[in-house]
ZAMI-310912 format. One record per atom (N, C-alpha, C): residue number from 1; residue in three letters; chain; atom name; y, x, z. Coordinates in Angstrom, 1 decimal. Example, Ala and Ser with C-alpha at 12.3 -4.5 7.8 and 13.67 -1.06 7.14 Angstrom:
! ZAMI-310912
{pt 1,'Ala','A','N',{-5.7,13.2,7.8}}
{pt 1,'Ala','A','CA',{-4.5,12.3,7.8}}
{pt 1,'Ala','A','C',{-3.3,13.2,7.8}}
{pt 2,'Ser','A','N',{-2.2,12.8,7.1}}
{pt 2,'Ser','A','CA',{-1.1,13.7,7.1}}
{pt 2,'Ser','A','C',{0.0,12.9,7.9}}
//
This chain:
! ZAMI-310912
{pt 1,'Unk','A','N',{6.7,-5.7,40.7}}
{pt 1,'Unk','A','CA',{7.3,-4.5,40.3}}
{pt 1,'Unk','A','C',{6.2,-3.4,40.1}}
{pt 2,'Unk','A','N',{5.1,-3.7,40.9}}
{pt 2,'Unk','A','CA',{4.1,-2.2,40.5}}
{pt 2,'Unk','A','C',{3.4,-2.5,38.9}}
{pt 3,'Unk','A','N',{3.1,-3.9,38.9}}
{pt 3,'Unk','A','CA',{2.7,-4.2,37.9}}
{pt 3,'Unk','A','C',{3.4,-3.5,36.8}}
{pt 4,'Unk','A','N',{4.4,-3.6,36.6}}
{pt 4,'Unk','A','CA',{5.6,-3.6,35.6}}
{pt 4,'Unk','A','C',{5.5,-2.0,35.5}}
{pt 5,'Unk','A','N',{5.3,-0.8,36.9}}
{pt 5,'Unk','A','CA',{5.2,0.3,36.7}}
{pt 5,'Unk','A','C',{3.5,0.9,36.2}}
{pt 6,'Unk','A','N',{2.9,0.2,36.6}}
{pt 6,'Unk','A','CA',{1.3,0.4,36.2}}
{pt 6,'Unk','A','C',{1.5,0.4,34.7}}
{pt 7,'Unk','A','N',{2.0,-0.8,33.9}}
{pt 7,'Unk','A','CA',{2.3,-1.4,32.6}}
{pt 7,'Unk','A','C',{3.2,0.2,31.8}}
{pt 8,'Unk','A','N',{4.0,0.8,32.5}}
{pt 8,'Unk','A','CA',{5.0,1.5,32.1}}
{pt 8,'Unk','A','C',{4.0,2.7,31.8}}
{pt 9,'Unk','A','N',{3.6,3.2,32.9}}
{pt 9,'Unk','A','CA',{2.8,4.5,32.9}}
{pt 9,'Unk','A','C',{1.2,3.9,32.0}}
{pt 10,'Unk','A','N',{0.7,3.2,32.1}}
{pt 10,'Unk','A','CA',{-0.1,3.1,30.8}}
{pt 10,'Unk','A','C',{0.1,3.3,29.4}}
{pt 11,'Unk','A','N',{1.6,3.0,29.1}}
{pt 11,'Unk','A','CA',{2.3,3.0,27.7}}
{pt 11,'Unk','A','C',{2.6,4.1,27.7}}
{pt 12,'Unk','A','N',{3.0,5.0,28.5}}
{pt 12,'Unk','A','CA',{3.2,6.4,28.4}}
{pt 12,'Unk','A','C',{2.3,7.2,28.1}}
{pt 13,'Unk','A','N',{1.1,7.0,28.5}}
{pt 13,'Unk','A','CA',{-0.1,7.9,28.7}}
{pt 13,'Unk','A','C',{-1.1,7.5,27.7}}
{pt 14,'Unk','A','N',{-1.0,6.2,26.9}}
{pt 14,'Unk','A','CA',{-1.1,6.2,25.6}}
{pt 14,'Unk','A','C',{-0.5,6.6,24.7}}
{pt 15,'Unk','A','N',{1.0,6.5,24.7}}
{pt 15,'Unk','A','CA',{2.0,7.4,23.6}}
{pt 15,'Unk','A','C',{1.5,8.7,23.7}}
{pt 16,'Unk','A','N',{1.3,9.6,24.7}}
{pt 16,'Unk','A','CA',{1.4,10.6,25.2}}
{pt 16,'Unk','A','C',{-0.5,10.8,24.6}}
{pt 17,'Unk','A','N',{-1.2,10.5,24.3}}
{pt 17,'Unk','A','CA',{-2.7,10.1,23.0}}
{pt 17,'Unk','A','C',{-2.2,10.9,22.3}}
{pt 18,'Unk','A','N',{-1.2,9.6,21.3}}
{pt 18,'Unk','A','CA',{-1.0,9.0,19.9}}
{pt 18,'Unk','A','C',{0.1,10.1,19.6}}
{pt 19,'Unk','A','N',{0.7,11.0,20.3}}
{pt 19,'Unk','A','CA',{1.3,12.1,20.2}}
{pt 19,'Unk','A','C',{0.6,13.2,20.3}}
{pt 20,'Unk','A','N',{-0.5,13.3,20.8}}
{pt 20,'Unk','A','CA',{-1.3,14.6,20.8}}
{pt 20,'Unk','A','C',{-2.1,14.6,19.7}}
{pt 21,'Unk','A','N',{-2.5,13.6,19.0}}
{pt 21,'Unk','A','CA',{-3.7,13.3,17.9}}
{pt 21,'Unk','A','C',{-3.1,13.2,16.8}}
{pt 22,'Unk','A','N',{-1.8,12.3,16.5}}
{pt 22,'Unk','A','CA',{-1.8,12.0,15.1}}
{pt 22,'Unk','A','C',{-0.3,13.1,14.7}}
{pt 23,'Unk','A','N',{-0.3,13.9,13.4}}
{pt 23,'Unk','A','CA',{0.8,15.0,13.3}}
{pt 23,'Unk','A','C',{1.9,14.2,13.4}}
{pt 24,'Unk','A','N',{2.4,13.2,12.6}}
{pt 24,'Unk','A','CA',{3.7,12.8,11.9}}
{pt 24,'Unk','A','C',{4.2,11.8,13.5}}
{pt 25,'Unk','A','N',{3.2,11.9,14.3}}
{pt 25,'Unk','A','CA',{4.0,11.0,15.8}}
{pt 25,'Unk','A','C',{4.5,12.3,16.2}}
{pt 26,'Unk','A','N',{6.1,12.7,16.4}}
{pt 26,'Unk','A','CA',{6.2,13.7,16.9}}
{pt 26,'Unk','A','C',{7.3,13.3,18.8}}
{pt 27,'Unk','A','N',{7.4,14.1,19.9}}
{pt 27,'Unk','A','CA',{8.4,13.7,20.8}}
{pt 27,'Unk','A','C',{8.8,15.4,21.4}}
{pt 28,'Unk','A','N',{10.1,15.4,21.2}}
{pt 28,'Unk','A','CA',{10.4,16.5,21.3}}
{pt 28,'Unk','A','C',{11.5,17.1,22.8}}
{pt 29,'Unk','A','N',{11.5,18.1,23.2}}
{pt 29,'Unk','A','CA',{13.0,18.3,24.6}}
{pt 29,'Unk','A','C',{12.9,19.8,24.5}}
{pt 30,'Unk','A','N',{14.0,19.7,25.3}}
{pt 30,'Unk','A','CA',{14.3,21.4,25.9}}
{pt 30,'Unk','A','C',{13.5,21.6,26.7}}
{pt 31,'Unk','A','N',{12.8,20.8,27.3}}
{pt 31,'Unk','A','CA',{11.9,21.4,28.9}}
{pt 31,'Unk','A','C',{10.7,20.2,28.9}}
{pt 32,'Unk','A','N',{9.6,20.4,29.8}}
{pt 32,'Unk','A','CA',{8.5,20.3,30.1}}
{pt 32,'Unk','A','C',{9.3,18.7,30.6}}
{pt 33,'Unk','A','N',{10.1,18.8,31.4}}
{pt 33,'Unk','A','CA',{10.8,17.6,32.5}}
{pt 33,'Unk','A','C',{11.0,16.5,31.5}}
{pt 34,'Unk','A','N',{12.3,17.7,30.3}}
{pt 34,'Unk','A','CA',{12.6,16.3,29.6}}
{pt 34,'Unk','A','C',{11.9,15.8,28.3}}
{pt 35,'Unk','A','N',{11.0,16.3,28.5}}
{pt 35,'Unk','A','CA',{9.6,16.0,27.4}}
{pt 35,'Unk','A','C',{9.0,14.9,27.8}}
{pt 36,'Unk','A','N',{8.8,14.7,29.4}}
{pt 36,'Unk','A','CA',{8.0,13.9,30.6}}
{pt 36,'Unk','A','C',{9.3,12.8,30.8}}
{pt 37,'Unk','A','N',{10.1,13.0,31.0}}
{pt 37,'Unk','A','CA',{11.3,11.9,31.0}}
{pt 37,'Unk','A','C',{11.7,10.7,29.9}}
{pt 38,'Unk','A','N',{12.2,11.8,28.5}}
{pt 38,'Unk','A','CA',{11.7,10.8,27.0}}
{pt 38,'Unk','A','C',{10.2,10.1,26.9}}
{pt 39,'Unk','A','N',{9.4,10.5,27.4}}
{pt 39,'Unk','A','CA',{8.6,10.2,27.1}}
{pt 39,'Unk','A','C',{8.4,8.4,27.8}}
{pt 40,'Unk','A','N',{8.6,8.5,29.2}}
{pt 40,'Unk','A','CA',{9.0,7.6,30.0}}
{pt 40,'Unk','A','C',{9.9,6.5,29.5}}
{pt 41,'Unk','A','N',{10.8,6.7,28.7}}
{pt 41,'Unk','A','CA',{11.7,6.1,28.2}}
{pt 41,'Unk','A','C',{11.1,5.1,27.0}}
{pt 42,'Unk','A','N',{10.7,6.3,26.3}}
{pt 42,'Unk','A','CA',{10.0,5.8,24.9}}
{pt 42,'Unk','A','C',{9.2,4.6,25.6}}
{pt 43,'Unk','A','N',{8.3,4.8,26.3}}
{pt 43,'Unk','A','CA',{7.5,4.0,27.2}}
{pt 43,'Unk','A','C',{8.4,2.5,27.3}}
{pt 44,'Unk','A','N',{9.1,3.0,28.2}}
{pt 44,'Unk','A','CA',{9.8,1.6,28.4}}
{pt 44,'Unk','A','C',{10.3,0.8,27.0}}
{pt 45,'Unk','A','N',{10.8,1.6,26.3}}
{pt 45,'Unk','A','CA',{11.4,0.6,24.9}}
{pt 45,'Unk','A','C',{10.0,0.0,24.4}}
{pt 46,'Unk','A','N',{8.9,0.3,24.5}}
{pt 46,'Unk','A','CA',{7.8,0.1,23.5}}
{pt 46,'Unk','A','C',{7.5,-1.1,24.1}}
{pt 47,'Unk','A','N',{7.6,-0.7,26.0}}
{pt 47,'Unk','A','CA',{7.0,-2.4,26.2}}
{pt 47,'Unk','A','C',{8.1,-3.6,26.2}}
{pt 48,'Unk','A','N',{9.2,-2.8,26.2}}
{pt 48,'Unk','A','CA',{10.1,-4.1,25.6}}
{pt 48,'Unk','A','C',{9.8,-5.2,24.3}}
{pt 49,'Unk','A','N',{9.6,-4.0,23.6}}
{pt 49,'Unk','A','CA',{9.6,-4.0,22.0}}
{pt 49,'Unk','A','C',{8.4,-5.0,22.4}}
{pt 50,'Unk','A','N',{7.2,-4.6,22.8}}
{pt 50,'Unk','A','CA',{6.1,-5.4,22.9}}
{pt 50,'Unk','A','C',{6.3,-6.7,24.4}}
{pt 51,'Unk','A','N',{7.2,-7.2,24.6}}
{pt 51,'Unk','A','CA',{7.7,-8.0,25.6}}
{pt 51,'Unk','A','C',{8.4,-9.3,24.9}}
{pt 52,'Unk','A','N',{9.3,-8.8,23.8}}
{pt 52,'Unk','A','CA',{10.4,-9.4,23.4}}
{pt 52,'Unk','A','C',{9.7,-10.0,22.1}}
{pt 53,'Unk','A','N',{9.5,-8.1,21.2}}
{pt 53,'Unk','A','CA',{9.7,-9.0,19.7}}
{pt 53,'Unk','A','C',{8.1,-9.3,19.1}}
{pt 54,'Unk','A','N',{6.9,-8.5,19.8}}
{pt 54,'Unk','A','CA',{6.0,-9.0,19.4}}
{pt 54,'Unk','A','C',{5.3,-10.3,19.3}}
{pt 55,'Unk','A','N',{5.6,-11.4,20.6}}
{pt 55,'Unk','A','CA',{5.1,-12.2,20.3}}
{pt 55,'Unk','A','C',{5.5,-13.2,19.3}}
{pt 56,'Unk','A','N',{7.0,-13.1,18.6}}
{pt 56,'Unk','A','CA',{7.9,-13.9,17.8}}
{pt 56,'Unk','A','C',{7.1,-13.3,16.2}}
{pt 57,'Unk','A','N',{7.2,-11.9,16.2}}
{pt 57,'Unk','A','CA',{6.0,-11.8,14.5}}
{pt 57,'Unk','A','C',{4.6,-12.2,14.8}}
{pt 58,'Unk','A','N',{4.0,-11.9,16.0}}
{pt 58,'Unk','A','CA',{2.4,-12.9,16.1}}
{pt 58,'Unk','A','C',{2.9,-14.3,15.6}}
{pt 59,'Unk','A','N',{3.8,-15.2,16.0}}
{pt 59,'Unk','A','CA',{4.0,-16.8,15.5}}
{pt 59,'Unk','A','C',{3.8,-16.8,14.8}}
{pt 60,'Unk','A','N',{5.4,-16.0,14.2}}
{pt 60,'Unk','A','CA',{5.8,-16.2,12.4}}
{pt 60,'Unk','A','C',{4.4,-15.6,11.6}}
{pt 61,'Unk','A','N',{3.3,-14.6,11.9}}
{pt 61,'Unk','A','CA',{2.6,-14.5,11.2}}
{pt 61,'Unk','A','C',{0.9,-15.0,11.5}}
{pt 62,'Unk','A','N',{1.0,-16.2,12.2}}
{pt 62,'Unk','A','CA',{0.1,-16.4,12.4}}
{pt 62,'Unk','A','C',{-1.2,-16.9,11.5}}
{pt 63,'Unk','A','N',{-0.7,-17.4,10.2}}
{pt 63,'Unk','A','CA',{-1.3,-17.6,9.2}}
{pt 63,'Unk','A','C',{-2.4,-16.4,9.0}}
{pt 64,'Unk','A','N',{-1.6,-15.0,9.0}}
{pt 64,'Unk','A','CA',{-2.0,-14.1,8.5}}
{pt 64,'Unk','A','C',{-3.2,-13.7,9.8}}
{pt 65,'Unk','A','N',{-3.0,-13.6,10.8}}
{pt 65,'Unk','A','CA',{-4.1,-13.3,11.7}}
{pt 65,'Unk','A','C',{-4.8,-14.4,11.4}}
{pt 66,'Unk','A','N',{-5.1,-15.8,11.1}}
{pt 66,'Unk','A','CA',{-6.2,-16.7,10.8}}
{pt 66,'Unk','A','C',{-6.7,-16.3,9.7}}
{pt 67,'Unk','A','N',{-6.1,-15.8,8.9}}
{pt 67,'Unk','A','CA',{-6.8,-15.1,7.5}}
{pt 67,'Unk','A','C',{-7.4,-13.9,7.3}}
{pt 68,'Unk','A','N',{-6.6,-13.0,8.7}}
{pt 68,'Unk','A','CA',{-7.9,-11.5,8.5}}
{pt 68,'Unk','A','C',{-8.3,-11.8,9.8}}
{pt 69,'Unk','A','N',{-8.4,-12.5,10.6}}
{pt 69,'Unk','A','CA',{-9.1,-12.7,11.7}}
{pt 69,'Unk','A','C',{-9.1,-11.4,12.4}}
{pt 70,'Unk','A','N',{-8.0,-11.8,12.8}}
{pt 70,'Unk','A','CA',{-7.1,-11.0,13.8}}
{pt 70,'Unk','A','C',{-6.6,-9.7,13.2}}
{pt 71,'Unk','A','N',{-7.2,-8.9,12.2}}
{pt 71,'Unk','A','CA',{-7.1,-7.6,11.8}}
{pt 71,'Unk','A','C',{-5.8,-6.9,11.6}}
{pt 72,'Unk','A','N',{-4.6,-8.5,11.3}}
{pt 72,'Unk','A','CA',{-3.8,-8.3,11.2}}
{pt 72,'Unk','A','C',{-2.9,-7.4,12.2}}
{pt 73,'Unk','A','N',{-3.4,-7.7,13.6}}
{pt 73,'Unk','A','CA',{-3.2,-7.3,14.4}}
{pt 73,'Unk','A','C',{-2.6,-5.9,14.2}}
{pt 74,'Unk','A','N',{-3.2,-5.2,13.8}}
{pt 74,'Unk','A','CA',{-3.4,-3.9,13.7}}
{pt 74,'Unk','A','C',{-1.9,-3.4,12.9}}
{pt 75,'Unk','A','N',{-1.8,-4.3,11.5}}
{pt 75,'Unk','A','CA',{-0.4,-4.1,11.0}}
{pt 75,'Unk','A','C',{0.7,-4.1,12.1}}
{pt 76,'Unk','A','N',{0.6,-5.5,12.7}}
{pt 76,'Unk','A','CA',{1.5,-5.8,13.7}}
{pt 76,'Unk','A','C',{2.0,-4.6,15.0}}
{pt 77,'Unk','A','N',{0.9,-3.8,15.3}}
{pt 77,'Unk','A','CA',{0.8,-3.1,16.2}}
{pt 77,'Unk','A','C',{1.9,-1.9,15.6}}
{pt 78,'Unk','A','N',{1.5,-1.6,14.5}}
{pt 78,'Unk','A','CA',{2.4,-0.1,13.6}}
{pt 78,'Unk','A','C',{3.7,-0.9,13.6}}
{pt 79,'Unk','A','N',{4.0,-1.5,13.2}}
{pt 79,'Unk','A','CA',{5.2,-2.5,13.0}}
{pt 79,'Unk','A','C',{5.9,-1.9,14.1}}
{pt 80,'Unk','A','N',{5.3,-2.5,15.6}}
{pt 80,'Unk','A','CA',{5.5,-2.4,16.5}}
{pt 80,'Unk','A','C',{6.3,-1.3,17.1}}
{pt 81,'Unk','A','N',{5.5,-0.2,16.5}}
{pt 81,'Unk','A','CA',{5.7,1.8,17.0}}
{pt 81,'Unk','A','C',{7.0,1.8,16.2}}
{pt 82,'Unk','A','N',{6.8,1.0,14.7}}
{pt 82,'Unk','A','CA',{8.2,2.1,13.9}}
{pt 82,'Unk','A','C',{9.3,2.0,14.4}}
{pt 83,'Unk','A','N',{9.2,0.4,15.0}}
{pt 83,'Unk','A','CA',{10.5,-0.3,15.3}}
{pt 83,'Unk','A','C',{10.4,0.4,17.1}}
{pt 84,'Unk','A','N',{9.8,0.9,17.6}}
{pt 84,'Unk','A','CA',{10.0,1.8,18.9}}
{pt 84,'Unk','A','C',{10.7,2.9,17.8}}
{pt 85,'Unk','A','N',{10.3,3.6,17.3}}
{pt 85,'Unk','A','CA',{10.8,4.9,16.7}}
{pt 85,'Unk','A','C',{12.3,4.8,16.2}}
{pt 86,'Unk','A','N',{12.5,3.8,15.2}}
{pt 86,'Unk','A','CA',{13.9,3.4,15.0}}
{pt 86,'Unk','A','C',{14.8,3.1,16.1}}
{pt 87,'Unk','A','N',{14.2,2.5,17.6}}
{pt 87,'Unk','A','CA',{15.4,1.8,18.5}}
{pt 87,'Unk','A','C',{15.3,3.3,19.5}}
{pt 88,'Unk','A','N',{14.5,4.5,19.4}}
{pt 88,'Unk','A','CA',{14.5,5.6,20.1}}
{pt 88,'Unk','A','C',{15.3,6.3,19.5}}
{pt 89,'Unk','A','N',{15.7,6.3,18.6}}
{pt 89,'Unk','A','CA',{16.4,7.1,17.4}}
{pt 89,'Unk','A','C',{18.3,6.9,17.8}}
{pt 90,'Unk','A','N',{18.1,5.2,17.8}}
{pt 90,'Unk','A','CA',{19.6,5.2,18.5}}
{pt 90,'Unk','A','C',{20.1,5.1,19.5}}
{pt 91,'Unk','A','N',{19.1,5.6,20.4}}
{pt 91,'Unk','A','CA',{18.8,5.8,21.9}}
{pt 91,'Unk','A','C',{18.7,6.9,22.3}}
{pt 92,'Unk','A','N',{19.1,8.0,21.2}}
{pt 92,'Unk','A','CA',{19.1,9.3,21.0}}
{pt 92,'Unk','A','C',{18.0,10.1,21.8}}
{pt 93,'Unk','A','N',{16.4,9.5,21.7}}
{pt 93,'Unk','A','CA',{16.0,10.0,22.3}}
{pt 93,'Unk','A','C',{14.9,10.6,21.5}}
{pt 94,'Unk','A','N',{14.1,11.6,21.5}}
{pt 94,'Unk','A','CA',{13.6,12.7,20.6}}
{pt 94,'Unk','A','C',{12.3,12.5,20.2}}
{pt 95,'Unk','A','N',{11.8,10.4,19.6}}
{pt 95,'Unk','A','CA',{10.6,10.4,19.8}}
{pt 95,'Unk','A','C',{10.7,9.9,17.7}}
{pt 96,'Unk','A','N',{9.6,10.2,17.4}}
{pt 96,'Unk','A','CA',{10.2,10.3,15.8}}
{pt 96,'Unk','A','C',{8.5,9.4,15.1}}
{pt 97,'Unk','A','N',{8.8,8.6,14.2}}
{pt 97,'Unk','A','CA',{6.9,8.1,13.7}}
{pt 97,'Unk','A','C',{7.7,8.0,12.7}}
{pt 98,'Unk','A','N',{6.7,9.2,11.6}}
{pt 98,'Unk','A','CA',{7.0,8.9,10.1}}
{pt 98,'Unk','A','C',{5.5,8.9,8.9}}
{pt 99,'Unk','A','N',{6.6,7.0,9.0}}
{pt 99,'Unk','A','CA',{5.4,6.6,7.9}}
{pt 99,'Unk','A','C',{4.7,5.4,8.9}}
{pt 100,'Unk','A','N',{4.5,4.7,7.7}}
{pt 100,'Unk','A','CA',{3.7,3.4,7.7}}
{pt 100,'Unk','A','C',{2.0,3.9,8.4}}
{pt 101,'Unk','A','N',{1.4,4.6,7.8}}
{pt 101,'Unk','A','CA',{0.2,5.6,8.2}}
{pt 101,'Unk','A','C',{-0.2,5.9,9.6}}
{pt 102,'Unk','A','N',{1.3,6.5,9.9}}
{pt 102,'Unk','A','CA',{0.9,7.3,11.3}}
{pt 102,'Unk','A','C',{1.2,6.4,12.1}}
{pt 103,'Unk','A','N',{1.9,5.4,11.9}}
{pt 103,'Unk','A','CA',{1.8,4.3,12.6}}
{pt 103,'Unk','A','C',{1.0,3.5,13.0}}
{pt 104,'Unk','A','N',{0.2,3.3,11.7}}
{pt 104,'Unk','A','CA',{-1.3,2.8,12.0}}
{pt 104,'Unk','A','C',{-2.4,3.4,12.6}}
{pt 105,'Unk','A','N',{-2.7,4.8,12.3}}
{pt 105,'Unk','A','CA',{-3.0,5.0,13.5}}
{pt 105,'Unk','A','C',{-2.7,5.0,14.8}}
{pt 106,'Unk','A','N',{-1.5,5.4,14.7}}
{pt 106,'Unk','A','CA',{-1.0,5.9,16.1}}
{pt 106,'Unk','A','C',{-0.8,4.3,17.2}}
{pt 107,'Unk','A','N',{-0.6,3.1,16.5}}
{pt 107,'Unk','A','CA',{-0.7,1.7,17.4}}
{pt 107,'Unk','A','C',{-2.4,1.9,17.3}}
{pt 108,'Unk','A','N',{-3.0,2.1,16.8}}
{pt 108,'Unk','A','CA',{-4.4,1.9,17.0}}
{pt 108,'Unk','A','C',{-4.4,2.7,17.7}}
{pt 109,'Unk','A','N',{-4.4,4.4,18.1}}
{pt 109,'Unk','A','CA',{-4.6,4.6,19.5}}
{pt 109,'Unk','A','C',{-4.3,4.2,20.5}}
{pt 110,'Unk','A','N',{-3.2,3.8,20.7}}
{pt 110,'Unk','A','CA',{-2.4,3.2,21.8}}
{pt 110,'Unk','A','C',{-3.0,2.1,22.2}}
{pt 111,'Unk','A','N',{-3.8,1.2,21.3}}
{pt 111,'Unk','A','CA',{-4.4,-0.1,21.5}}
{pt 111,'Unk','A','C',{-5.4,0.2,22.8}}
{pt 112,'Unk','A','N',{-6.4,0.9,21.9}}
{pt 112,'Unk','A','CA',{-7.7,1.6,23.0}}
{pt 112,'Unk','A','C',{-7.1,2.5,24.3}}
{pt 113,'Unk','A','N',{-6.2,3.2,24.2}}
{pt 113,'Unk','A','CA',{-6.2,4.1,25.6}}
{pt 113,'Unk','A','C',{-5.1,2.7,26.4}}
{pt 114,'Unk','A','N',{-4.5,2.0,25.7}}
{pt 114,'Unk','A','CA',{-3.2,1.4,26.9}}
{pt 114,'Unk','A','C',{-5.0,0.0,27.4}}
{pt 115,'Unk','A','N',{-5.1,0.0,26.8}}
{pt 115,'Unk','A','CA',{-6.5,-1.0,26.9}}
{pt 115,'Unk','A','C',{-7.4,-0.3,28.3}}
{pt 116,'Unk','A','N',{-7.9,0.8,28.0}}
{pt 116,'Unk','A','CA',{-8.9,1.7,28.7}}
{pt 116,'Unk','A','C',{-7.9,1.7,30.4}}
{pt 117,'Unk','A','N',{-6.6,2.6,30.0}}
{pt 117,'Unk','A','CA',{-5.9,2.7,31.3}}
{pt 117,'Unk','A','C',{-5.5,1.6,32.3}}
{pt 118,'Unk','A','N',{-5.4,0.1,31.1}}
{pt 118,'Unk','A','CA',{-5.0,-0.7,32.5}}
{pt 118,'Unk','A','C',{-6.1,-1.4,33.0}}
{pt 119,'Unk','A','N',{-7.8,-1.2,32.3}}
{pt 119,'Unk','A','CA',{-8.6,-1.4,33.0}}
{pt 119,'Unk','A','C',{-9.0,-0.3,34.1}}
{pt 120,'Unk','A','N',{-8.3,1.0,33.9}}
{pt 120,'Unk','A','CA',{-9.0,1.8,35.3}}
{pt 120,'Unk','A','C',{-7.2,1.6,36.7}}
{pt 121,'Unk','A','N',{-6.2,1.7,35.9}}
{pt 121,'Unk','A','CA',{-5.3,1.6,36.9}}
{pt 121,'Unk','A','C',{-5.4,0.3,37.7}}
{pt 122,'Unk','A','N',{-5.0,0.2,38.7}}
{pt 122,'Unk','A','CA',{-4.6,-1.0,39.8}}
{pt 122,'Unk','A','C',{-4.0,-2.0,39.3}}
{pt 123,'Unk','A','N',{-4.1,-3.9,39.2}}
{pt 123,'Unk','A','CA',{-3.1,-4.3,38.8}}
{pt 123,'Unk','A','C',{-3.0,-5.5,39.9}}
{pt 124,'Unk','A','N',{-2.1,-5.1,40.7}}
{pt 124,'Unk','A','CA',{-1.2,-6.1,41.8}}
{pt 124,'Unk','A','C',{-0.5,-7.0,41.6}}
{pt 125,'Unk','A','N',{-1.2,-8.1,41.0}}
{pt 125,'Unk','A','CA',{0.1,-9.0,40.4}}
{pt 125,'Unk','A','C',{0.2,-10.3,41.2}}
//
């Protein structure tokens, strides 16, 4: 379980980057709370998103990471955010990525800071 919360609060505190840096990542509330609450949420759908459906397009596109050696990666990763952004959307919650672009960057920040944080957080597993 702490693991799972270490995991949670890393993806937050990367979103919470990729939301400060790139314009078109936008997450919006009425209050400070529920800015810090969506945001939490968003969190959670992403590592779902990256629990469930990531490793099923790594398979299916595995050709393509043997061919850019690995670089593909990086597509996969934006992929990853939009389809966070679309399932936050019907989740009514106020987190918005527009564009293929901002996605690329914005999983490329998330790569490095969710990378950087769960090498400095604790992991109890």
């Amino acid at each position: 379980m702490t693991n799972f919360l270490v995991k949670t609060l890393a993806n937050a505190g990367a979103l919470a980057v990729a939301i400060w840096r790139v314009h078109d990542i936008t997450l919006t509330g009425d209050s400070l709370g529920r800015e810090a609450l969506t945001l939490l949420l968003v969190a959670l759908v992403f590592g779902l998103v990256n629990l469930l459906v990531k490793p099923v397009v790594k398979l299916l596109s595995l050709p393509l990471f043997i061919l850019t050696l690995g670089l593909f990666t990086l597509v996969v990763n934006a992929l990853m955010l939009l389809l966070t952004s679309w399932l936050a959307g019907k989740l009514n919650l106020d987190f918005h990525v527009e564009g293929f672009w901002a996605a690329f960057v914005g999983g490329l920040i998330i790569s490095v800071v969710s990378w950087a944080l769960n090498v400095l957080l604790p992991d109890n597993d």
